[in-house]
C-alpha positions as CSV (number, residue, x, y, z in Angstrom):
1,X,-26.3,-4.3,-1.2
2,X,-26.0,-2.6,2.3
3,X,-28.1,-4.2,4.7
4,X,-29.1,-2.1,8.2
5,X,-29.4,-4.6,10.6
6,X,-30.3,-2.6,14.1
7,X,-30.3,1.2,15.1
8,X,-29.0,2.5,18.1
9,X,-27.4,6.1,19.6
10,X,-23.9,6.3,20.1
11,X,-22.6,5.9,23.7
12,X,-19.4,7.3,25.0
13,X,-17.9,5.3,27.7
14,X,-16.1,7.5,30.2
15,X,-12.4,6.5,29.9
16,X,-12.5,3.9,27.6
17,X,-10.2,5.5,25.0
18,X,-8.4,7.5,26.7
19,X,-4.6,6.8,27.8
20,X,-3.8,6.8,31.3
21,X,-3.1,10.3,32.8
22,X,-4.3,12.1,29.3
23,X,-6.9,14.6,29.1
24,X,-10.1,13.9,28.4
25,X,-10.4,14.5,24.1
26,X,-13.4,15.9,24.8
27,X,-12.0,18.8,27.2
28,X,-10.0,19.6,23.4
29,X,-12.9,20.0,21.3
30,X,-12.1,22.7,18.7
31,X,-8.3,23.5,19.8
32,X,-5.9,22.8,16.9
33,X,-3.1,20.4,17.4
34,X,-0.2,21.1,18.4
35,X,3.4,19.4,17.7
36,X,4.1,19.2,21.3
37,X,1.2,16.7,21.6
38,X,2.6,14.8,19.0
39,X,6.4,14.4,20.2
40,X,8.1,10.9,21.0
41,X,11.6,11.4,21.8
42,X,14.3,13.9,20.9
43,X,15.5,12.0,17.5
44,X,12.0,12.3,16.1
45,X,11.3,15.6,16.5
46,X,12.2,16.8,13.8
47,X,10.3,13.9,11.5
48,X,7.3,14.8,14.0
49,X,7.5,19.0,13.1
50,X,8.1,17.9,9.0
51,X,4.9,15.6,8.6
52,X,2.7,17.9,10.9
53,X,3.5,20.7,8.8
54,X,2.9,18.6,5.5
55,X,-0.4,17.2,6.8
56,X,-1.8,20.6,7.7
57,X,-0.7,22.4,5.1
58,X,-2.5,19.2,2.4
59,X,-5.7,19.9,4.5
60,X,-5.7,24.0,5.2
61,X,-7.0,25.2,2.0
62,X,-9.0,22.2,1.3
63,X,-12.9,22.9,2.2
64,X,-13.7,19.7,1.0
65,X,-15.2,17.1,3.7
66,X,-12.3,14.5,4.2
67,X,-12.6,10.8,4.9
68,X,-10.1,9.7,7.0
69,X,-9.3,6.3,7.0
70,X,-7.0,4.9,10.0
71,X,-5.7,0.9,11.0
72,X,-2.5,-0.9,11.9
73,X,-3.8,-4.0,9.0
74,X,-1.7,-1.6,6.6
75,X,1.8,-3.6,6.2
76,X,3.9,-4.1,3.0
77,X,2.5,-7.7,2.8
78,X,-1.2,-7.3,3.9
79,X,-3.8,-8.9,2.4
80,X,-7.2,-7.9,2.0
81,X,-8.1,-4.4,4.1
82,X,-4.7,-2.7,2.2
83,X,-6.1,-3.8,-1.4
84,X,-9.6,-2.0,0.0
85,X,-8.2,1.1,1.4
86,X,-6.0,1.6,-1.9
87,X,-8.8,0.5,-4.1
88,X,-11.0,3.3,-2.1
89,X,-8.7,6.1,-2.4
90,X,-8.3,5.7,-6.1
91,X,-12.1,5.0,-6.4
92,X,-12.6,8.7,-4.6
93,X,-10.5,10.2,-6.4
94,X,-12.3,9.4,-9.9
95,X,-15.5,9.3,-8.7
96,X,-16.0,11.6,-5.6
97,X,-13.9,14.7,-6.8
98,X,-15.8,16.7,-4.1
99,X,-14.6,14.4,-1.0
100,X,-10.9,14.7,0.1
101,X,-9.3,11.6,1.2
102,X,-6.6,10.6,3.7
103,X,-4.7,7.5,5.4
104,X,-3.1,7.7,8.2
105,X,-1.4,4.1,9.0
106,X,1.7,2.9,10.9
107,X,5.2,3.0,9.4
108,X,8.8,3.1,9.9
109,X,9.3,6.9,10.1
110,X,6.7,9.4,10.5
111,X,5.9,11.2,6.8
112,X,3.4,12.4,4.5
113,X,3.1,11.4,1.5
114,X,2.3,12.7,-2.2
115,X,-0.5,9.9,-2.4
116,X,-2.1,11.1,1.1
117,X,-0.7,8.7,3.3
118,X,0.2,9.6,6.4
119,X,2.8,7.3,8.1
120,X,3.7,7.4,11.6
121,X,6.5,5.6,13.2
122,X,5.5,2.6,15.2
123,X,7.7,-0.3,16.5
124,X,7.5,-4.2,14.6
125,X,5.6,-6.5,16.1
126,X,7.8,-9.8,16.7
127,X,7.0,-12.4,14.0
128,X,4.2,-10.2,12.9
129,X,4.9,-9.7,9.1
130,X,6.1,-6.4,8.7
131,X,2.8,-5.0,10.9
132,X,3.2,-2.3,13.4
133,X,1.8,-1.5,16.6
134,X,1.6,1.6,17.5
135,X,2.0,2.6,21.5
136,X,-0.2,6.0,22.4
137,X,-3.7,6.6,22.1
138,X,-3.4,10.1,22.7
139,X,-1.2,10.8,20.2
140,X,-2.5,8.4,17.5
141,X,-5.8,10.7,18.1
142,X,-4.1,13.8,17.7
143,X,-2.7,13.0,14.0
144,X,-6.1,11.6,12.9
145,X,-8.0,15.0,14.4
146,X,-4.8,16.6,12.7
147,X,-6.1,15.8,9.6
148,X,-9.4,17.7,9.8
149,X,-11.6,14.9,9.5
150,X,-15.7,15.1,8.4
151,X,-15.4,11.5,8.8
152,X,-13.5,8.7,10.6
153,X,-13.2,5.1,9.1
154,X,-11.2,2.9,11.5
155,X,-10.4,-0.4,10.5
156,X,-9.6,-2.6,13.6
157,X,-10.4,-2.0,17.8
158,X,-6.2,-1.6,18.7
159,X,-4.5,1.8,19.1
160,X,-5.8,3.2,15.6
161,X,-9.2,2.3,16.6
162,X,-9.0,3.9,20.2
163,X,-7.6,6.7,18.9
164,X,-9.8,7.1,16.3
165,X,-12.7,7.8,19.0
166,X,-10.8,9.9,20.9
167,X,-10.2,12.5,17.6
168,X,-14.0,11.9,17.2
169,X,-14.4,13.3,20.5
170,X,-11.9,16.0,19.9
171,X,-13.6,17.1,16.3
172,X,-17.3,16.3,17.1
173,X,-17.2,14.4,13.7
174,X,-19.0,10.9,13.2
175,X,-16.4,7.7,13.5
176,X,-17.4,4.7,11.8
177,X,-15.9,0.8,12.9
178,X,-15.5,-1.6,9.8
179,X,-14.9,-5.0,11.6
180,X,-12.5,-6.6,9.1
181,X,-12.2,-9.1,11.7
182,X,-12.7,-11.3,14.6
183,X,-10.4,-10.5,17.7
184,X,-12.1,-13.1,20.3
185,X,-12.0,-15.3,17.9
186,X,-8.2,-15.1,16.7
187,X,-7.5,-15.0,20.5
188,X,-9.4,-18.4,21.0
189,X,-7.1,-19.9,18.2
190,X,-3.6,-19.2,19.1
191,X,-3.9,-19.1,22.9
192,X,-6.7,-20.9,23.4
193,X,-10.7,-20.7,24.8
194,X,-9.4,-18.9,28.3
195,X,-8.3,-15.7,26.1
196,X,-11.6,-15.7,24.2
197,X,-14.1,-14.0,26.7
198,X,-11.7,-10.7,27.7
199,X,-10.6,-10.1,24.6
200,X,-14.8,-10.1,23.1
201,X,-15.9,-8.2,25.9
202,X,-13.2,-5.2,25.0
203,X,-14.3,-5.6,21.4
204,X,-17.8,-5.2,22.0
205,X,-16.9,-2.2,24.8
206,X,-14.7,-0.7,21.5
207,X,-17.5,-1.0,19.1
208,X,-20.5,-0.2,21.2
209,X,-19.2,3.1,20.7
210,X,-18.8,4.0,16.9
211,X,-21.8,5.7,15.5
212,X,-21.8,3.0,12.3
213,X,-20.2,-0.5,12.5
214,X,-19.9,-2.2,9.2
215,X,-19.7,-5.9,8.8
216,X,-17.9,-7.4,5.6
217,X,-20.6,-10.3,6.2
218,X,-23.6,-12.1,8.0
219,X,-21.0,-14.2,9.8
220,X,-19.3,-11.4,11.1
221,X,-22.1,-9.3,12.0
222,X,-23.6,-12.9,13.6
223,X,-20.7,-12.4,16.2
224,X,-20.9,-8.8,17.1
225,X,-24.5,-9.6,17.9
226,X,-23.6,-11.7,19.9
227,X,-21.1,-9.2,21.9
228,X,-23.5,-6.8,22.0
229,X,-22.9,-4.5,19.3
230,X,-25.8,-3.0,17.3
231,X,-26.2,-0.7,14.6
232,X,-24.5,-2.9,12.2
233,X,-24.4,-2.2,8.3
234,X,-23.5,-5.2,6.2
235,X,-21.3,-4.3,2.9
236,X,-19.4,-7.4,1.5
237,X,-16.2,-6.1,0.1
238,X,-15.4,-6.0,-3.9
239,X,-12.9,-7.1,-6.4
240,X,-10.7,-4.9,-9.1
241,X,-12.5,-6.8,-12.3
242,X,-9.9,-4.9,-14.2
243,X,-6.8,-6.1,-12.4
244,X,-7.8,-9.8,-12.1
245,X,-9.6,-11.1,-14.8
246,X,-9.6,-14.5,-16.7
247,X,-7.3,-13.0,-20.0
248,X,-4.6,-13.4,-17.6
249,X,-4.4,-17.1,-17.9
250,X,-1.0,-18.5,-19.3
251,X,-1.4,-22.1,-18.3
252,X,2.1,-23.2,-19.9
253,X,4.1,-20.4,-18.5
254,X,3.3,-21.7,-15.0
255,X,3.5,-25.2,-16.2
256,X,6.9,-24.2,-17.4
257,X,7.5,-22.3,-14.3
258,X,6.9,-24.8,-12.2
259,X,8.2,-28.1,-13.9
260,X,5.4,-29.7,-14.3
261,X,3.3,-31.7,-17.1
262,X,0.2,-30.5,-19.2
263,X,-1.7,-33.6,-17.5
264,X,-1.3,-31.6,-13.9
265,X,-4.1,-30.2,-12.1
266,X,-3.3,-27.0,-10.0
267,X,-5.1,-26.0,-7.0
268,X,-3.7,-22.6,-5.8
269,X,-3.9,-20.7,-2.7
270,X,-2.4,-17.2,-1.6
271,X,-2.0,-15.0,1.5
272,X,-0.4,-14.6,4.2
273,X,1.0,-18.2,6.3
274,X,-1.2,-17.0,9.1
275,X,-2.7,-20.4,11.0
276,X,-6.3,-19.2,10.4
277,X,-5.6,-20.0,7.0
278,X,-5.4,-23.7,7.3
279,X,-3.0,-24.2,5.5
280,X,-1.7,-27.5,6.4
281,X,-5.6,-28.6,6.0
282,X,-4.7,-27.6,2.1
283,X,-1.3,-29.7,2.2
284,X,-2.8,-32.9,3.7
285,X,-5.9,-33.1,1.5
286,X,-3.8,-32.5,-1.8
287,X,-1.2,-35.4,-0.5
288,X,-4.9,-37.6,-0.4
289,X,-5.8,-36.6,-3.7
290,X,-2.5,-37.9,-5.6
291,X,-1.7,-37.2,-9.0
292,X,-2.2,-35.3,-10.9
293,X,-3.1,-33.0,-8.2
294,X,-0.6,-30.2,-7.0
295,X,-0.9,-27.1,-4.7
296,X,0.8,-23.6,-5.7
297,X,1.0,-21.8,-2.7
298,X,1.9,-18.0,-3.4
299,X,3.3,-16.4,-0.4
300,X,1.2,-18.9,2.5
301,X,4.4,-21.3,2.1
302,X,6.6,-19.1,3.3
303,X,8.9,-21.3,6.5
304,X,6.9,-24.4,5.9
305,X,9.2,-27.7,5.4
306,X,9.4,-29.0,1.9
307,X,6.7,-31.6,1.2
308,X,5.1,-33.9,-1.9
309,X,2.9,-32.0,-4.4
310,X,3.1,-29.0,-2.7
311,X,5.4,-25.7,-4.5
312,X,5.8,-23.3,-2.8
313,X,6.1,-19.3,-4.6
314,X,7.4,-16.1,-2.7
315,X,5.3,-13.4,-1.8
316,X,4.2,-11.1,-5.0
317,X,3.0,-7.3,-4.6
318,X,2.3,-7.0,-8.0
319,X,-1.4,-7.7,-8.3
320,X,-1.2,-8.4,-11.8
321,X,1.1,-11.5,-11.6
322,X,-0.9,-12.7,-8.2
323,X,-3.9,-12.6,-10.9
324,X,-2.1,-14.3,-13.6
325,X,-0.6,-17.3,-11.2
326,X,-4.5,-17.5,-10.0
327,X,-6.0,-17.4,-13.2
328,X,-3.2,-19.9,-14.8
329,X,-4.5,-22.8,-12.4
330,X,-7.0,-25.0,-12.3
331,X,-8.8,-24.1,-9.2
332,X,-8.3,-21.7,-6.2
333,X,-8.8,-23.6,-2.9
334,X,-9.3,-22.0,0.1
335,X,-9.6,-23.6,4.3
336,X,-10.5,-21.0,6.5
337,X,-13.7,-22.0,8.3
338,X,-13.3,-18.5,10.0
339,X,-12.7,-15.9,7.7
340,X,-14.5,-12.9,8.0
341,X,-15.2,-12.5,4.3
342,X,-12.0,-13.7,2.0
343,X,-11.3,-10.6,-0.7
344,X,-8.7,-13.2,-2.3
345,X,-11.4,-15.3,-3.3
346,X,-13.4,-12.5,-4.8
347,X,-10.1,-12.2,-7.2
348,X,-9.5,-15.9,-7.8
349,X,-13.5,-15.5,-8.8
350,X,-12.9,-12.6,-10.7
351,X,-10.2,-14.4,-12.7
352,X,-12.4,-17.0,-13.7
353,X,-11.5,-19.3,-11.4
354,X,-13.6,-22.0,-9.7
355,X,-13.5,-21.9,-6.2
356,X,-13.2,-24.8,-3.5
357,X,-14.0,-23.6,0.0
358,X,-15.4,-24.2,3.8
359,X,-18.8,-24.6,4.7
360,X,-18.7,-21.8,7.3
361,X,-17.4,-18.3,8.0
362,X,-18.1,-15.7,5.5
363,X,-16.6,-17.5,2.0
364,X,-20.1,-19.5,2.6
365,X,-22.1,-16.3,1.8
366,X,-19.4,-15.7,-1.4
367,X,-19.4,-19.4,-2.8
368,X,-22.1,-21.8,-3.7
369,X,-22.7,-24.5,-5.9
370,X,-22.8,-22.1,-9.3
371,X,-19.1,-20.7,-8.3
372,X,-17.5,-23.7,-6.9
373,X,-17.8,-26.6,-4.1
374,X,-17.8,-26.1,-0.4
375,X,-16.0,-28.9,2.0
376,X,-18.5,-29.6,4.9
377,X,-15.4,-29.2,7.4
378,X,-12.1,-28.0,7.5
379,X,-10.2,-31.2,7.6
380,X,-8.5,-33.1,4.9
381,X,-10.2,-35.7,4.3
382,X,-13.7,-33.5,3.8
383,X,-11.5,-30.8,1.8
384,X,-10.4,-33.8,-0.9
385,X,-13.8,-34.9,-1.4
386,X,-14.8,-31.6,-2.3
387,X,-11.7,-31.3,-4.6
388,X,-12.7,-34.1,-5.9
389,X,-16.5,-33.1,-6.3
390,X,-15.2,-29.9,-8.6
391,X,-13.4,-31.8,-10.8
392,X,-16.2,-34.3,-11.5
393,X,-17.7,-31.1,-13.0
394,X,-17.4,-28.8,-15.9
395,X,-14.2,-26.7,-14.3
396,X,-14.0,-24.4,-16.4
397,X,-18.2,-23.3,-17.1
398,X,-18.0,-22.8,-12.7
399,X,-15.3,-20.4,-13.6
400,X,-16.7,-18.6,-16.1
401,X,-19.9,-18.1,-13.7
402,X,-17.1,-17.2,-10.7
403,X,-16.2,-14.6,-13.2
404,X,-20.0,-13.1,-13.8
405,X,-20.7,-13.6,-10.4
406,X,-18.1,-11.5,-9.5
407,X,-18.4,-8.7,-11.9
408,X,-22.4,-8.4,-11.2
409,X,-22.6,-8.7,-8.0
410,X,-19.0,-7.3,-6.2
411,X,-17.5,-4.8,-8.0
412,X,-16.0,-2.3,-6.5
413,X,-18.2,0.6,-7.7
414,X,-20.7,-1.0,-6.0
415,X,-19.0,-1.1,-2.7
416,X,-18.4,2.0,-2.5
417,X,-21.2,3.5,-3.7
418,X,-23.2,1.6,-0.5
419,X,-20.3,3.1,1.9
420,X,-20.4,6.7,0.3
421,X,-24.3,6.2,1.6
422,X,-23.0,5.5,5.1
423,X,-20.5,8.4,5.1
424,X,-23.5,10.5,3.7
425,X,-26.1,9.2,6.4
426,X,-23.3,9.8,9.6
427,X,-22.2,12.8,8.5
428,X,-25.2,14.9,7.0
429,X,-23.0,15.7,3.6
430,X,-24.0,15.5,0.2
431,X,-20.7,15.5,-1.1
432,X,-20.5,11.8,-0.6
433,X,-23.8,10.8,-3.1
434,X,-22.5,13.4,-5.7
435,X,-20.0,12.0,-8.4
436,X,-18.3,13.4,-11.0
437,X,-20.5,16.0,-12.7
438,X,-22.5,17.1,-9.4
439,X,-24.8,14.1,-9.5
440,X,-26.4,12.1,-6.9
């Protein structure tokens, strides 16, 4: 369910969004875009005219309202706000033939794609993961305005999010923040408590000025508060039921595939081996435990040294074989005493999986006792108890009440039918309650 926490009208902050030496968006209210605005250098100009022409000619005959959706958290190994954005398009698409649909995200090349993707070229971050930053504001602005938006959806406070305000501006259309995470926070971890305060008072100056901010949970919502930020709508995130389901589960194939005996107990984590994650928290605890405990790590062990009970799996795209490695364990396990809500462990839920988590963040407000255990503290010796705790229990009865728990309560269908009322609310059109068939 959507929960409204506070109201407020949107503010525009005077050259907040706008790049140095740029015109005010504003000043452009109305005036199509043109390619010059768009160019980067000499070699790209011709990707730059092909893409523009593409995108426009997708969106001229279309009198549809459109959803844009725009972020740099779009990589070919993202986690959790990919699988939403793709699980929203196709979700549109089949049940909102009256609303148009578009991405526009950072990629290698600028191009437009068949699926409605638009990709625009933006340089590698260094050890980043195949993520992309892109440089310009301005620019950034122009595609998303480019794509003749009725509303914005932008999915982090960097470049796309800036720019997503400043074709706001430009279009006089609603844009809407979905805080997928916690900036000040992420800041605070990897360069410590100095970087904390500048970085949460440019987050809160972002996201004062969406007209909507949407919170994946209570604990994220908890901290915009605290920046400042009002207006906040609270819509967990949802699961493909379909795609991740317990049928999946081929305990000997994994067995097999990992050399191991029948009397082994798997605990499995995947993601990305971000340090948020914990990781190592995982690692130490299952060395406690002892046999017959191991941990399956599906793309999180990726540059960690070899060590004792721990296997370590590659990456996998395919959703269907991430769901049957979860689903062909014992128990997904999971150390992030920050995370701003954890879709993974929505799908290790939905695969019937019982679920052994922290006792903060937002997988608190996902797991209790009825789905799984929760470690008091993210440290080994706390996380081993709890493993511990599960087992003592009827494994796999908490999975099968993961699994209901999942499919009642966070399904995608209901997601999205909560965030179609937000587009409706911010935007004044109807198209966004109506599914297939004309009804509301």
């Amino acid at each position: 369910m959507i929960k409204r926490l506070k109201s407020r009208r949107r503010k525009i902050v005077e050259g907040d969004v706008v790049d140095s030496g740029s015109p005010d968006p504003r000043a452009l209210r109305g005036v199509p875009v043109q390619e010059a605005e768009l160019r980067l250098i000499p070699g790209l100009d011709e990707e730059v005219s092909e893409t523009l022409t593409a995108l426009k000619a997708a969106t001229a005959d279309d009198s549809r309202p459109r959803l844009v959706d725009t972020t740099m958290l779009f990589a070919p190994k993202s986690g959790g706000v990919k699988r939403y954005l793709m699980s929203k398009k196709a979700w549109l698409e089949a049940e909102r033939p009256d609303v148009a649909h578009s991405l526009v995200v950072p990629g290698p090349h600028h191009e437009m794609g068949t699926d409605g993707l638009v990709r625009l070229h933006a340089a590698k971050l260094p050890f980043g993961d195949g993520y992309r930053w892109p440089q310009s504001v301005r620019r950034w602005g122009a595609w998303v305005a480019a794509a003749n938006p009725a509303v914005i959806e932008a999915g982090d406070p960097y470049t796309p999010g800036q720019g997503a305000l400043e074709a706001g501006q430009r279009t006089g259309c609603p844009v809407i923040g979905f805080c997928h995470s916690d900036p000040a926070g992420l800041a605070a971890l990897h360069f410590g408590e100095w970087a904390k305060k500048p970085v949460e008072k440019r987050w809160a100056r972002l996201f004062g000025q969406f007209d909507r901010v949407v919170s994946p949970s209570r604990y994220i919502a908890r901290r915009l508060e605290e920046a400042g930020i009002r207006d906040i709508v609270i819509q967990p995130l949802g699961v493909d039921v379909k795609t991740f389901r317990p049928d999946r589960r081929d305990r000997e194939w994994l067995l097999d595939r990992l050399g191991l005996p029948d009397s082994a107990r798997l605990l499995c984590f995947a993601g990305r081996p971000a340090r948020e994650k914990n990781v190592d928290v995982l690692i130490e605890a299952v060395q406690k435990l002892g046999d017959p405990y191991h941990l399956v790590l599906v793309g999180a062990g990726q540059g960690l040294p070899a060590e004792e009970r721990v296997i370590s799996l590659p990456y996998e795209a395919n959703p269907k074989v991430v769901a049957k490695i979860i689903a062909s364990c014992d128990a997904f396990v999971h150390a992030n005493d920050k995370e701003p809500f954890g879709l993974i462990v929505l799908e290790a839920m939905a695969c019937g999986r019982a679920v052994v988590g922290i006792n903060a963040g937002g997988v608190k407000e996902t797991v209790d006792s009825s789905v799984g255990q929760l470690a008091r503290a993210a440290e080994p010796g706390a996380y081993a108890e709890a493993v511990r705790a599960l087992f003592e229990r009827d494994v796999e009865a908490v999975g099968a009440a993961a699994r209901t728990k999942a499919v009642e309560v966070f399904s995608w269908g209901r997601v999205f039918e909560g965030l179609c009322e937000v587009y409706a609310d911010v935007s004044g059109k109807d198209e966004f309650r109506r599914g297939r068939g004309g009804n509301a």
